[in-house]
C-alpha positions as CSV (number, residue, x, y, z in Angstrom):
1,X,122.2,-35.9,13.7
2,X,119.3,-36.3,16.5
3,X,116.4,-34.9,16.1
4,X,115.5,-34.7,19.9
5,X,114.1,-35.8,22.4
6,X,111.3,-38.8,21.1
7,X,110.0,-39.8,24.8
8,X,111.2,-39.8,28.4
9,X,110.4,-43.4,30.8
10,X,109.9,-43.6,34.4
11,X,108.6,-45.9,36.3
12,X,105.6,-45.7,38.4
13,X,104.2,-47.7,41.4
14,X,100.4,-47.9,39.1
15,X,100.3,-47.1,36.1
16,X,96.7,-46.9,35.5
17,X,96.7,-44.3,38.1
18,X,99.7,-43.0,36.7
19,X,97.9,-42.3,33.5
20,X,95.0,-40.9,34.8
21,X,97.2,-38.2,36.9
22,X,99.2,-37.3,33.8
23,X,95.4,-36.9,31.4
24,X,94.0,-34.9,34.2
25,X,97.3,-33.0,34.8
26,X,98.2,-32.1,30.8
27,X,95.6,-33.4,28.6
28,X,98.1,-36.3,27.9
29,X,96.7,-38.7,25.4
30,X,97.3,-42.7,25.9
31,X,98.4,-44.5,22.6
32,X,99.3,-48.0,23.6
33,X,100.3,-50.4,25.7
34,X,103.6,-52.1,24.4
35,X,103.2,-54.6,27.4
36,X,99.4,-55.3,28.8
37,X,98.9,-56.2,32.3
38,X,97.5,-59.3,30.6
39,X,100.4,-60.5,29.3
40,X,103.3,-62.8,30.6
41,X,105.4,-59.8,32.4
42,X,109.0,-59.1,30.9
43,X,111.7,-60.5,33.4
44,X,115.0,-62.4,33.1
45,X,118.5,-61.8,32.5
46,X,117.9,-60.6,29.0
47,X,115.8,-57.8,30.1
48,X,117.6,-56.9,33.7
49,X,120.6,-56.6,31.1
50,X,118.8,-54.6,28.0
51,X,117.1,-52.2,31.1
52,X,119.6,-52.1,33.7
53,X,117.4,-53.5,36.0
54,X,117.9,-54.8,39.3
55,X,118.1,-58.8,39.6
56,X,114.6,-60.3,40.0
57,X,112.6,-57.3,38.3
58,X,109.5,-57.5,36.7
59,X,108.3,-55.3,33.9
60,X,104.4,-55.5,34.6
61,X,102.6,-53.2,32.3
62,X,104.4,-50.2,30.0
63,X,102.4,-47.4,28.3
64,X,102.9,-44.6,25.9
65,X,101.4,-41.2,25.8
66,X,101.7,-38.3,23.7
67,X,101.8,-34.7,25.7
68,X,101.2,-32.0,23.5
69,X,103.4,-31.2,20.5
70,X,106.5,-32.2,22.7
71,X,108.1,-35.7,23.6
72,X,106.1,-38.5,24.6
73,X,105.9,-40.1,28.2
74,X,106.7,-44.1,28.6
75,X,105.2,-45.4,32.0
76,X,106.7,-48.5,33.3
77,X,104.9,-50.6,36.2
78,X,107.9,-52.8,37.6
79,X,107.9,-55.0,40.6
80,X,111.2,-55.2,42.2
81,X,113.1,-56.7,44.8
82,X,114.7,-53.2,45.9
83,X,112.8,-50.2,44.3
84,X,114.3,-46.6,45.5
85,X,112.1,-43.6,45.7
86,X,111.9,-41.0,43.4
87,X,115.3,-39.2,42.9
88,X,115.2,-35.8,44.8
89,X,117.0,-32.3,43.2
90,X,120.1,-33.4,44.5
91,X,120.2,-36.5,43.2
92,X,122.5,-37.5,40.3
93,X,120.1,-38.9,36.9
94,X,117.3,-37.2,36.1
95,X,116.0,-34.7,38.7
96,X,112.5,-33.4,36.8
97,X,111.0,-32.4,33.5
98,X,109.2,-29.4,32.5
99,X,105.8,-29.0,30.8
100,X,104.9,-26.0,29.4
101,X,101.7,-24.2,29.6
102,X,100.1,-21.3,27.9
103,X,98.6,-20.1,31.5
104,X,100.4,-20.7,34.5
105,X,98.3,-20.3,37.0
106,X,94.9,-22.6,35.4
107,X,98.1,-25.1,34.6
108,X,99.4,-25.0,38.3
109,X,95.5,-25.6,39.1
110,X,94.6,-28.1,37.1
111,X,98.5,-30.1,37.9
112,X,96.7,-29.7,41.8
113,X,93.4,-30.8,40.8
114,X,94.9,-34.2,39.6
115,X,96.4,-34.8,42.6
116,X,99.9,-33.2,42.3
117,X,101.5,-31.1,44.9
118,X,103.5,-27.5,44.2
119,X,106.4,-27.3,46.5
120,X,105.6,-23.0,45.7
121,X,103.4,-21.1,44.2
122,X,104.4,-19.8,40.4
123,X,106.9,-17.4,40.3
124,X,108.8,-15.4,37.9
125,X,111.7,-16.6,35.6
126,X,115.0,-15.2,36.6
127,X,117.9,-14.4,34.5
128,X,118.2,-14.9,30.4
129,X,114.0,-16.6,31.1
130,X,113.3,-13.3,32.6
131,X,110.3,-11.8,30.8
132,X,106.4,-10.4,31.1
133,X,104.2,-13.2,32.0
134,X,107.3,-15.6,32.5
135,X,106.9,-18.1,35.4
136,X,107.0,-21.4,36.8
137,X,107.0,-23.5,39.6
138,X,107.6,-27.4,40.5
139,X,105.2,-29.7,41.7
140,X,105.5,-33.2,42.9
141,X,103.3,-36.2,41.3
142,X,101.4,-38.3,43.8
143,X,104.2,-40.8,43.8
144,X,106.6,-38.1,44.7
145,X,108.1,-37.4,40.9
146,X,109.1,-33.8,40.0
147,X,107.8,-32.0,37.4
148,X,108.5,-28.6,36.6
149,X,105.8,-26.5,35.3
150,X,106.8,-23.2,33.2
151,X,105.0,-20.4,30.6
152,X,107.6,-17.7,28.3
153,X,105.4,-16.0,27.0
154,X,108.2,-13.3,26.1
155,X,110.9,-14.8,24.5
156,X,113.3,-11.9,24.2
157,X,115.8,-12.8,26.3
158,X,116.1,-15.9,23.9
159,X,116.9,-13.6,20.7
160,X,120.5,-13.4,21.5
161,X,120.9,-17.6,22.3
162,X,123.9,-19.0,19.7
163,X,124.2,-20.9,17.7
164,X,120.6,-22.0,17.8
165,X,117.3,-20.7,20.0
166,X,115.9,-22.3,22.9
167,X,113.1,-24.8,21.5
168,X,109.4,-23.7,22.8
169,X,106.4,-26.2,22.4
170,X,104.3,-24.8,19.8
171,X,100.3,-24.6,20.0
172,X,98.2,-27.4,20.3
Protein backbone atom coordinates (compact mmCIF):
# COMPACT_ATOMS: atom_id res chain seq x y z
CA UNK A 1 0.00 0.00 0.00
CA UNK A 2 1.57 3.69 -0.51
CA UNK A 3 2.35 5.55 2.11
CA UNK A 4 1.92 8.97 0.28
CA UNK A 5 3.15 11.44 -1.19
CA UNK A 6 7.45 11.23 -0.71
CA UNK A 7 8.19 14.54 -2.92
CA UNK A 8 6.76 16.55 -5.80
CA UNK A 9 9.42 17.75 -8.97
CA UNK A 10 9.20 20.72 -11.08
CA UNK A 11 11.40 22.33 -12.97
CA UNK A 12 12.60 25.73 -12.58
CA UNK A 13 14.35 28.35 -14.92
CA UNK A 14 17.35 28.80 -11.65
CA UNK A 15 17.36 26.79 -9.25
CA UNK A 16 19.60 28.53 -6.91
CA UNK A 17 17.09 31.21 -7.04
CA UNK A 18 14.51 28.71 -6.91
CA UNK A 19 15.74 27.56 -3.57
CA UNK A 20 16.24 30.75 -2.10
CA UNK A 21 12.39 31.76 -2.96
CA UNK A 22 11.11 28.37 -1.53
CA UNK A 23 13.63 28.99 2.10
CA UNK A 24 12.39 32.47 2.32
CA UNK A 25 8.77 31.55 1.38
CA UNK A 26 8.33 28.23 3.93
CA UNK A 27 11.39 27.74 5.92
CA UNK A 28 12.25 24.95 3.33
CA UNK A 29 15.46 23.22 4.17
CA UNK A 30 17.98 22.09 1.22
CA UNK A 31 19.37 18.44 1.63
CA UNK A 32 21.33 17.71 -1.48
CA UNK A 33 22.07 18.05 -4.67
CA UNK A 34 21.61 14.62 -6.53
CA UNK A 35 23.13 16.37 -9.75
CA UNK A 36 25.71 19.58 -9.04
CA UNK A 37 25.99 22.15 -11.52
CA UNK A 38 29.55 20.87 -11.56
CA UNK A 39 28.97 17.90 -12.93
CA UNK A 40 28.64 16.50 -16.54
CA UNK A 41 24.65 17.38 -17.02
CA UNK A 42 22.25 14.34 -17.52
CA UNK A 43 21.15 14.22 -21.29
CA UNK A 44 20.62 11.54 -23.98
CA UNK A 45 18.17 9.15 -25.01
CA UNK A 46 18.29 7.19 -21.83
CA UNK A 47 17.24 10.04 -19.72
CA UNK A 48 14.72 11.92 -22.45
CA UNK A 49 13.15 8.24 -22.16
CA UNK A 50 13.36 7.58 -18.15
CA UNK A 51 12.02 11.60 -17.79
CA UNK A 52 9.82 12.08 -20.67
CA UNK A 53 11.83 14.74 -21.78
CA UNK A 54 11.80 16.57 -24.89
CA UNK A 55 14.60 15.54 -27.47
CA UNK A 56 17.89 17.49 -26.78
CA UNK A 57 17.14 18.27 -23.00
CA UNK A 58 19.57 18.90 -20.50
CA UNK A 59 19.15 18.08 -16.88
CA UNK A 60 21.58 20.88 -15.38
CA UNK A 61 21.36 20.82 -11.64
CA UNK A 62 18.51 18.89 -9.35
CA UNK A 63 17.93 19.58 -5.71
CA UNK A 64 16.00 18.27 -2.73
CA UNK A 65 14.34 20.08 0.08
CA UNK A 66 12.39 19.03 2.91
CA UNK A 67 9.21 21.49 3.78
CA UNK A 68 8.01 20.96 6.99
CA UNK A 69 6.61 17.62 8.19
CA UNK A 70 5.00 17.13 4.61
CA UNK A 71 6.47 15.86 1.23
CA UNK A 72 9.63 17.02 -0.01
CA UNK A 73 10.28 19.44 -3.18
CA UNK A 74 12.78 18.13 -6.11
CA UNK A 75 13.89 21.20 -8.20
CA UNK A 76 15.10 20.40 -11.63
CA UNK A 77 17.16 23.13 -13.74
CA UNK A 78 16.79 21.80 -17.44
CA UNK A 79 17.82 23.38 -20.67
CA UNK A 80 15.55 22.58 -23.42
CA UNK A 81 15.07 23.03 -26.91
CA UNK A 82 11.16 23.85 -26.38
CA UNK A 83 10.40 24.68 -22.68
CA UNK A 84 6.50 25.65 -22.03
CA UNK A 85 5.46 27.98 -19.30
CA UNK A 86 4.13 27.08 -16.27
CA UNK A 87 0.77 25.20 -16.63
CA UNK A 88 -2.19 27.54 -15.74
CA UNK A 89 -5.57 26.27 -13.64
CA UNK A 90 -6.96 25.09 -16.71
CA UNK A 91 -4.35 23.18 -17.78
CA UNK A 92 -4.42 19.35 -17.73
CA UNK A 93 -1.24 17.84 -15.17
CA UNK A 94 -0.58 19.36 -12.26
CA UNK A 95 -2.22 22.85 -11.69
CA UNK A 96 -0.68 23.82 -8.01
CA UNK A 97 0.23 22.52 -4.53
CA UNK A 98 -0.76 23.66 -1.20
CA UNK A 99 1.32 24.53 1.83
CA UNK A 100 -0.11 24.83 4.92
CA UNK A 101 0.43 27.40 7.54
CA UNK A 102 -0.40 27.86 11.08
CA UNK A 103 -1.11 31.81 10.30
CA UNK A 104 -2.37 32.85 7.17
CA UNK A 105 -1.97 36.08 6.87
CA UNK A 106 2.22 36.23 8.33
CA UNK A 107 2.31 33.01 5.70
CA UNK A 108 0.71 35.09 2.75
CA UNK A 109 3.34 37.89 3.95
CA UNK A 110 6.27 36.18 4.19
CA UNK A 111 5.21 33.95 0.54
CA UNK A 112 5.22 38.03 -0.80
CA UNK A 113 8.27 39.00 0.95
CA UNK A 114 10.20 36.23 -1.08
CA UNK A 115 9.09 37.45 -4.09
CA UNK A 116 5.78 35.52 -4.78
CA UNK A 117 2.68 37.10 -5.97
CA UNK A 118 -1.09 36.41 -4.49
CA UNK A 119 -3.58 36.51 -7.29
CA UNK A 120 -6.15 37.52 -3.83
CA UNK A 121 -5.99 38.22 -0.64
CA UNK A 122 -6.78 35.10 1.91
CA UNK A 123 -10.16 34.22 2.13
CA UNK A 124 -12.29 31.84 3.81
CA UNK A 125 -12.71 28.12 3.05
CA UNK A 126 -16.04 27.26 1.53
CA UNK A 127 -17.97 24.13 1.83
CA UNK A 128 -16.98 20.72 3.96
CA UNK A 129 -13.23 23.30 4.70
CA UNK A 130 -15.64 25.82 6.03
CA UNK A 131 -14.55 26.57 9.61
CA UNK A 132 -13.25 29.56 12.29
CA UNK A 133 -9.94 30.82 11.19
CA UNK A 134 -10.09 28.65 7.84
CA UNK A 135 -8.59 30.39 4.76
CA UNK A 136 -6.39 30.45 1.89
CA UNK A 137 -5.44 31.94 -1.03
CA UNK A 138 -2.93 31.19 -4.20
CA UNK A 139 -0.04 32.88 -5.08
CA UNK A 140 2.22 32.68 -8.08
CA UNK A 141 6.21 31.98 -7.69
CA UNK A 142 8.48 34.41 -9.50
CA UNK A 143 8.61 31.97 -12.39
CA UNK A 144 4.95 31.96 -12.60
CA UNK A 145 4.26 28.44 -10.64
CA UNK A 146 1.06 28.21 -8.42
CA UNK A 147 1.03 27.50 -5.05
CA UNK A 148 -1.77 27.42 -2.98
CA UNK A 149 -1.49 28.65 0.53
CA UNK A 150 -4.17 27.34 3.21
CA UNK A 151 -4.72 27.21 7.41
CA UNK A 152 -7.81 24.71 9.08
CA UNK A 153 -7.53 25.49 12.05
CA UNK A 154 -11.14 23.93 12.73
CA UNK A 155 -11.31 20.68 11.50
CA UNK A 156 -14.93 19.89 12.14
CA UNK A 157 -16.19 19.68 8.93
CA UNK A 158 -13.49 16.88 8.48
CA UNK A 159 -15.10 14.64 11.44
CA UNK A 160 -17.60 13.08 9.22
CA UNK A 161 -14.92 12.30 6.01
CA UNK A 162 -15.13 8.13 5.30
CA UNK A 163 -13.45 5.95 5.21
CA UNK A 164 -10.38 7.88 6.44
CA UNK A 165 -9.79 11.88 7.49
CA UNK A 166 -8.32 14.40 5.53
CA UNK A 167 -4.38 14.35 6.30
CA UNK A 168 -3.26 17.80 8.07
CA UNK A 169 0.55 18.62 8.41
CA UNK A 170 1.37 18.31 11.90
CA UNK A 171 3.62 20.90 14.03
CA UNK A 172 6.94 21.57 13.24
Amino acid sequence: MPRGIDHVGMTVPDLEAASTFFVNAFGAVPLYDNLKRTQPPFSGPDTEKTLGLVKGTQVVTMRMMRLGNGAGLELFEMQAPEQAKPARASDLGLQHFAVYVDDIQAGAKRFTDAGGVLLTEPGKQLGIEEGKGNFFCYGRTPWGMTIELLCTPDRSGFDTIEPQPRYIPPPR
